[in-house]
N, C-alpha and C positions, 0 to 999 in steps of 0.2 A: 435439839433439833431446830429451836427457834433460831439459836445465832448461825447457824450451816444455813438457813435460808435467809436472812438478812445478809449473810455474807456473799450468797451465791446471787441476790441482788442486786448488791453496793459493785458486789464486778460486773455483773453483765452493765449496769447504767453506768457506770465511769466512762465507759470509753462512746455511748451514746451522747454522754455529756459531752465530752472531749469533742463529738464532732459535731456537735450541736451548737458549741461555742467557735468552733472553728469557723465554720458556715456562715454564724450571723457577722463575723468579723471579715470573712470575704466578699460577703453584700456590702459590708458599710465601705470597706476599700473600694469595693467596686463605685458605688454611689459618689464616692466623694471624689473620684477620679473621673465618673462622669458631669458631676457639675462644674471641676474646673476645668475640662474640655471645653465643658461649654461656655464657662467664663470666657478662655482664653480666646475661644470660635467669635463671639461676640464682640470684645476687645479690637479684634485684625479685621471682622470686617466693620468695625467706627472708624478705624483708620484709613481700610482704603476707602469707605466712601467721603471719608476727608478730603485725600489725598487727589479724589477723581473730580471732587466739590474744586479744591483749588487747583483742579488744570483747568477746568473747563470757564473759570470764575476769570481767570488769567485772561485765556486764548476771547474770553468775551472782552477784556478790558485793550488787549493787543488790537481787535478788529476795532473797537471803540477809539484807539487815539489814533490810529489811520487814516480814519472818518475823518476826526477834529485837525489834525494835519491840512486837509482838503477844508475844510470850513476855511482858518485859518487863511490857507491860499486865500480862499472869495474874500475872508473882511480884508485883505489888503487890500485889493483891488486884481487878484490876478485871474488866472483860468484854473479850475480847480480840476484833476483826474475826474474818471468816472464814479460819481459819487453813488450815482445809481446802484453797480456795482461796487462797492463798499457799505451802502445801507445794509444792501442786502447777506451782505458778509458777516455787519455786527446782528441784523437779526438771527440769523443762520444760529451764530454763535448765543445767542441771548435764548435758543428754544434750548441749544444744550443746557446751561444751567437751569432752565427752568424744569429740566423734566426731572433733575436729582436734587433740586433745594428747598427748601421752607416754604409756606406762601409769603411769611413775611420776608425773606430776599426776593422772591419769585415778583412781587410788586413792587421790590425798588428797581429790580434790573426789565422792570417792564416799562418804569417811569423812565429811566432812564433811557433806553431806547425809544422811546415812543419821545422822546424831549430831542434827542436827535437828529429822528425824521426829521418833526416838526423844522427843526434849523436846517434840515436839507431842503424841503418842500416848498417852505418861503422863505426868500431870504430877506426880502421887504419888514416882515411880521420880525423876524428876530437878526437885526442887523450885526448883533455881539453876542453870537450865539452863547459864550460862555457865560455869560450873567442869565441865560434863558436856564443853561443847562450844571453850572456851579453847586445848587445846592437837591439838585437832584443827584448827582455824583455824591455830594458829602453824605446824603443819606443812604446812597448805595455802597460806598464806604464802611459807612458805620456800621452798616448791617452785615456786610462782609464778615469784618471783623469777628464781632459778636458769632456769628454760623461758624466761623475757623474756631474760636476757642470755647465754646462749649460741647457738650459731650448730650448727645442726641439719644433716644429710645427707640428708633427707627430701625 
């Protein structure tokens, strides 16, 4: 009578077991397909805040040599467009990056425009305006770069 009910046992739990192992192997599938979701969620958006990082790093550098175009004009000696309106163009352009990048890009492209004005405002104070504004660029450059190729936790 002992082995009829070990027997009657071993059957009824087999097939407990059986879904009991089933179950914990469709959590871990489940699990493991949610964390690479989320890798992969994570991954596409570094990219496009990359990708939004250099249009907007761009369209501030586009409005920026506009400006220097007009500079340019004045150290020749000529009449330069409405610089007014083109300051206010690369500021315009300088809040967009600032509102998706680093602090440390966020204060070179702040030096950098703010080094700009300066060569719009007087032109007395920075007659070459490029030597005023040269290694404010290289360091808004450098940091550029630096924000384009590393990989953020943002």
């Amino acid at each position: 009578m002992a082995s009829g009910v070990v027997s009657m046992l071993v059957t009824g739990l087999m097939p407990l077991l059986g879904a009991g192992l089933g179950a914990s192997t469709t959590l871990l599938v489940q699990r493991s397909s949610a964390r690479e979701a989320k890798l992969k969620f994570v991954a596409e958006s570094r990219l496009a805040h990359r990708e939004e990082l250099k249009s907007a790093i761009l369209d501030y550098f586009e409005a920026a040599q506009r400006l220097q175009g007009e500079l340019d004009v004045r150290e020749r000696g000529g009449t330069p467009a409405d610089v007014k309106r083109l300051i206010e163009s690369v500021w315009l352009a300088e809040k967009r990056v600032e509102i998706i990048c680093s602090d440390a890009l966020r204060d070179c492209v702040v030096a950098h425009a703010r080094g700009l004005h300066d060569a719009v405002r007087d032109a007395a104070a920075y007659p070459d305006w490029w030597a005023h504004c040269r290694s404010l660029q290289c360091d808004l450059l450098s940091q550029t770069k630096a924000e384009l190729a590393r990989d953020h936790d943002w």
